[in-house]
Every structure is written in structure tokens, then in C-alpha cells.
N, C-alpha and C positions, 0 to 999 in steps of 0.2 A: 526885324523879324525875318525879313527875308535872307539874309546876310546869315542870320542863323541856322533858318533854313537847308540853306546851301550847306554852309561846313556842317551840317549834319550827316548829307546826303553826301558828302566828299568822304565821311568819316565812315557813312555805310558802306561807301563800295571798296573804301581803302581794305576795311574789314573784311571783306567778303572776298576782296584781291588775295589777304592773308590767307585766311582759311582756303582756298581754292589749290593756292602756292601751296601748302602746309598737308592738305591731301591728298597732293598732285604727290610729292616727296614720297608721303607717306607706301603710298601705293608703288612707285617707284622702288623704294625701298625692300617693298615685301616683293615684288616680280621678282628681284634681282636675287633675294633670299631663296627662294622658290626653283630659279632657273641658275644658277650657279651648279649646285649639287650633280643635276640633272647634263651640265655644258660638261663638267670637270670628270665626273662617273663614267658617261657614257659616250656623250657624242660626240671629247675630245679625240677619247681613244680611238670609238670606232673609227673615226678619221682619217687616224695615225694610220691603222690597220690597212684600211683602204690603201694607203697611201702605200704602204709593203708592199700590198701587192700588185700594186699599177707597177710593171716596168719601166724604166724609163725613154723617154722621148730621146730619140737621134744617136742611140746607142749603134757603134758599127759594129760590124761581124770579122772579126780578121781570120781570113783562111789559115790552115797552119794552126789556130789555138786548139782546135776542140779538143786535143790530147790534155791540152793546161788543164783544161776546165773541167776535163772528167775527172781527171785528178786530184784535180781541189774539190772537185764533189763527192770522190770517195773518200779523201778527208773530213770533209764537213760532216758528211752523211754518216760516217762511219767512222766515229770515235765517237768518246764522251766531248760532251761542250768543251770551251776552253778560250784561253787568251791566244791567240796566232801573232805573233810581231810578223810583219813582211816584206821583207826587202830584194832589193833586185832593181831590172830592168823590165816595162811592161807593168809597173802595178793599177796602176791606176785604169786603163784599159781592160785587163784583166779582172778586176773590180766591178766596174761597171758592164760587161759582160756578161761577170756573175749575179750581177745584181736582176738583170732580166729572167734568171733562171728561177729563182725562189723567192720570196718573203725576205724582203731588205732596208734594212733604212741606211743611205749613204751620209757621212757627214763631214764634207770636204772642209778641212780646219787651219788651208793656207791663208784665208784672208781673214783672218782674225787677231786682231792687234790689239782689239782693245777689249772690253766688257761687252760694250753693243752689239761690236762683232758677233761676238761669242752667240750673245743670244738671239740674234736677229740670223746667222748662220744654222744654230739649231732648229729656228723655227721652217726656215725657209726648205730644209732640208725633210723636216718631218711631214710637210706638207705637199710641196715641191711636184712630185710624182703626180697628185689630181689633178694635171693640169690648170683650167680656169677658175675651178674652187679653190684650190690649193695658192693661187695667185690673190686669190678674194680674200682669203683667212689670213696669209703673207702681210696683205696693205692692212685688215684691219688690223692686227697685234702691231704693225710700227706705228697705225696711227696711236693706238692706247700709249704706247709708249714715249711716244710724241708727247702727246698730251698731261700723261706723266711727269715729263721731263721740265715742260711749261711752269707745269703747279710746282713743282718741290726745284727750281731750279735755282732761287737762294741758299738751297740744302744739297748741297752733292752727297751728301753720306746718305739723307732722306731716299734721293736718289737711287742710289746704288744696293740700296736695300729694296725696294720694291725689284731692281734688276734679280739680284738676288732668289729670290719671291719666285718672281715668274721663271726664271730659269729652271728652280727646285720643279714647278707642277708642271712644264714639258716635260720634264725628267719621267717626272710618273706617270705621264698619258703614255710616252714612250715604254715604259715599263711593262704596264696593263696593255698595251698594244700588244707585244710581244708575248705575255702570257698569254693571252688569249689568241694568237694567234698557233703557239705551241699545242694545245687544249684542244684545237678543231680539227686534227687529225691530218689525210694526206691533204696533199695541197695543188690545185691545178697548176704549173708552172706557168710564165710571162714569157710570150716568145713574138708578140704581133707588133712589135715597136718598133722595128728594124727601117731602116730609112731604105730609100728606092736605089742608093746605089748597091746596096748589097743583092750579092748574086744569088741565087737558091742551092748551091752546092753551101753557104756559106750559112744558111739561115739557120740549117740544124747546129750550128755550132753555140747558140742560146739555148737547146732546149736539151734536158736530160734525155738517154733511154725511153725509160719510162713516162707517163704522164700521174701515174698515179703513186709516183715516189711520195716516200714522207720524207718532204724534204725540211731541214732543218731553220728557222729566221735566222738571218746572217746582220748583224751592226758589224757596219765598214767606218771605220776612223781613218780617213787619208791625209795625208801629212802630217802627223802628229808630232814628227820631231821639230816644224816649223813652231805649230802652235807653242812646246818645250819650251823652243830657245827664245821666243818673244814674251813667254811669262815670266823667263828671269830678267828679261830686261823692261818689260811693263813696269810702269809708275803708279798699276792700279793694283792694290791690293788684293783686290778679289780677282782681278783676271785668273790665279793662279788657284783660285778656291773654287770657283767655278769648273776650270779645267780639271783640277782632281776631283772635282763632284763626279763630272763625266768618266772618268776614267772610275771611279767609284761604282757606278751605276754599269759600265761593263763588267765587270770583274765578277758584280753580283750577278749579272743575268747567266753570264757563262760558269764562275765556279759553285755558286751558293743556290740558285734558283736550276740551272740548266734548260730555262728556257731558249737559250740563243747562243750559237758561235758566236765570236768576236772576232775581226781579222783587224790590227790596226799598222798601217801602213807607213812603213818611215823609210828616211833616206842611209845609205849604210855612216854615213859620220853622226847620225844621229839616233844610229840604233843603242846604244850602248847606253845613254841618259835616258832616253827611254824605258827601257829593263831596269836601270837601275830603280825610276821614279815607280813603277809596274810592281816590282818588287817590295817597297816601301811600302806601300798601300795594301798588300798582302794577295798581288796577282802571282801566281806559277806559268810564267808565260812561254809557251814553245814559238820554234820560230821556223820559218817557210821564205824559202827563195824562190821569184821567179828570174829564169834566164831569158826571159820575152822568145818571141818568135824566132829570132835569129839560132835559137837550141832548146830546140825543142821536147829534145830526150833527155834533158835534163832541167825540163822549166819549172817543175817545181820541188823542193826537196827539204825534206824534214832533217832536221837537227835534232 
């Protein structure tokens, strides 16, 4: 009887273990339903946004450019949207510069060799700018993807389709970032990031004229003939569908949408596969040279 007893009482709680496990899920389940929509709609983007328009940290000021930079601001500012290829000497500098001026997301795409790269480069980049939250959102998407990697890592294909996945809905936080950042009218510029060795003759060289310019969102693609030349030689099939997604998703915000310049930055031996792949894809792309500091009256020039 007692013997009985007990596996009874073994059998209740096992039971009640189930059901508890089996609600817990449940509820689980529906939070995630619930707050998904909510993560993905809203407080991805706003994030992104945010992240626009935090200038960045440890940008210098180099004496000698402000002539570059007005000038690419009267480009920016004063055309219709558009693809800019840019090559030269001084781009990247230049770039980041501008990036302090207006509403930007930078997307430096020399270290990306593989898929991961790829995505773990865009996220880093869209976030990057919030500083310490930016750093917090960074750790958690590699831990999910970690985690991801863990589960499906009998299945690479399994794999590389969730990469997939999540690549596609940064794409579109980024997207929605920009439209809505297009939508809200003039825009304070970013001028306070300037690191302590720059002199104050040099500070105004981050900030437009105006403060109350409409200034235009700028996606900066940097190195992009690197990323190119390593998707024809990538082993991974998608590297090279991913990178045309990106380059997809410019084309459209600057010819289709016109909520955003595009500037995307290559080296001159690899301007020409660039354009060509730009071209394929159905960009109309102009092109812009800087001559860096060293010529100055002639640092930046349209073709």
C-alpha cells in the first residue's frame, strides 16, 4: 500500500512538473508573439535612428577639409537622391567626418569574408554609434546567433538560412529608420563627438552653416570593392546574395524611395566591377572624387 502510495504521489507531481513546464511554454510562447511585432515595428527602428543620429565617437577634425565637406554637402543637400561611387585619396576620413554632420549609418565592409562577417558587421554598424546600448544589442544578436549556430550546427544550410532571415529584418529596421528619419523634417546636426585633440579653429569643420538645414540621411558603404573581390572568391553561396541584397536596399532608398543619399566608397582598381555589378542590379550610379587634403581645390569632383 504504501509502495503504491508513493508512485502515486511520484505520478502527481511528475504530472503537475508537466503541466507547469507545458504553461510555462505556453505563456512563453504568447510573450514572444506579442512582443516580437512590437521589437521588429518599432523599437528596432527607433534604435537604428537613434543610432543616425549619435555622431560618432573619436572622429578628428582635419584642418584644411571644411571646403571637402561643404561641398559634399552641397551635393548631398542639393541634388536629387542618388548612388555616388567615391574614390580618391582621404575617403574614408572624409566619410566619417561626414557622418558627424547629418543622419548616417556607416558600413565599413573591409572585414567581411564570410556570411557572419557580413551580418555581425551590419549589425554592429547599425547599432555601434549608442555607444553602451549599442554595445549591449551588438553582444546580444551574436549571442542569438551563437545559439543558433549551436542548434542547427548538424545543418549548415539550416544555418545559413536563419543568417539569411536575420540579415533580410536589419535590412528593414534600416529601411524604416531612414524613412522615418526622412519624414521628421530639419534635423539638429552632430557636432559634440570631436576628441580633445582637436583645436576649435578645426571644430566647425563637422558642422554645416546652418543648424537648421534639411539635411539629407546619408548610407556610407566603405570599401565595397574589397567586400566585391571576396564574394567572387567566397565558398559561401550566400555571401554574394546577401551583399547584392545590400546593395539592393541602397539603390532603393536613393533611386526608388529618395529617402537617402548613398555614397559607396571603393578603391580606383576596383571602381569599375563595382559600376559594373551597380549597373546590373538597376543602380544609375554617379561618381565623386576626393583629392584628400593635400588639393584641396580640387577635392571633390563630379563626373
Amino acid at each position: 500500500t504504501g509502495a503504491g502510495s508513493s508512485a502515486a504521489q511520484e505520478g502527481a507531481a511528475s504530472g503537475r512538473f508537466l503541466t507547469r513546464s507545458l504553461s510555462a511554454g505556453i505563456v512563453g510562447v504568447g510573450v514572444l508573439l506579442v512582443s516580437w511585432p512590437i521589437l521588429d515595428n518599432v523599437i528596432a527602428p527607433v534604435a537604428v535612428r537613434l543610432a543616425m543620429n549619435s555622431a560618432p565617437h573619436g572622429v578628428e577634425a582635419f584642418c584644411g577639409r571644411e571646403e571637402e565637406l561643404d561641398r559634399l554637402d552641397t551635393l548631398l543637400d542639393g541634388t536629387n537622391t542618388g548612388i555616388w561611387i567615391l574614390e580618391g585619396v582621404g575617403k574614408t576620413s572624409l566619410l566619417r567626418m561626414e557622418q558627424a554632420r547629418r543622419p548616417c549609418t556607416y558600413i565599413n565592409l573591409r572585414e567581411t569574408s564570410t556570411v557572419n562577417d557580413l551580418v555581425f558587421q551590419l549589425v554592429t554598424h547599425l547599432y555601434q554609434p549608442l555607444g553602451g546600448l549599442g554595445n549591449l544589442i551588438t553582444s546580444y544578436t551574436q549571442l542569438v546567433h551563437a545559439s543558433i549556430k549551436l542548434v542547427g550546427a548538424s545543418d549548415g544550410d539550416v544555418y545559413n538560412a536563419y543568417q539569411e532571415l536575420f540579415f533580410s529584418l536589419y535590412l528593414t529596421h534600416l529601411r524604416r529608420a531612414l524613412s522615418a528619419t526622412t519624414s521628421t523634417g530639419p534635423v539638429t546636426p552632430c557636432g559634440s563627438h570631436l576628441t580633445a585633440s582637436n583645436s576649435a579653429s578645426c571644430s566647425a569643420a563637422l558642422l554645416p552653416a546652418s543648424s537648421t538645414l534639411q539635411l539629407t540621411p546619408l548610407l556610407v558603404l566603405d570599401h565595397a570593392d574589397i567586400a566585391m573581390a571576396l564574394g567572387q572568391k567566397s565558398s559561401e553561396a550566400g555571401y554574394q546574395r546577401l551583399l547584392d541584397e545590400l546593395l539592393l536596399l541602397a539603390i532603393a532608398v536613393a533611386q526608388d524611395t529618395g529617402t537617402a543619399q548613398v555614397v559607396i566608397a571603393t578603391g580606383s582598381e576596383g571602381r569599375a566591377a563595382l559600376e559594373k555589378r551597380l549597373q546590373s542590379l538597376g543602380a544609375i550610379p554617379r561618381r565623386l572624387r576626393v583629392a584628400g587634403v593635400s588639393k584641396p581645390d580640387s577635392a571633390v569632383l563630379v563626373r
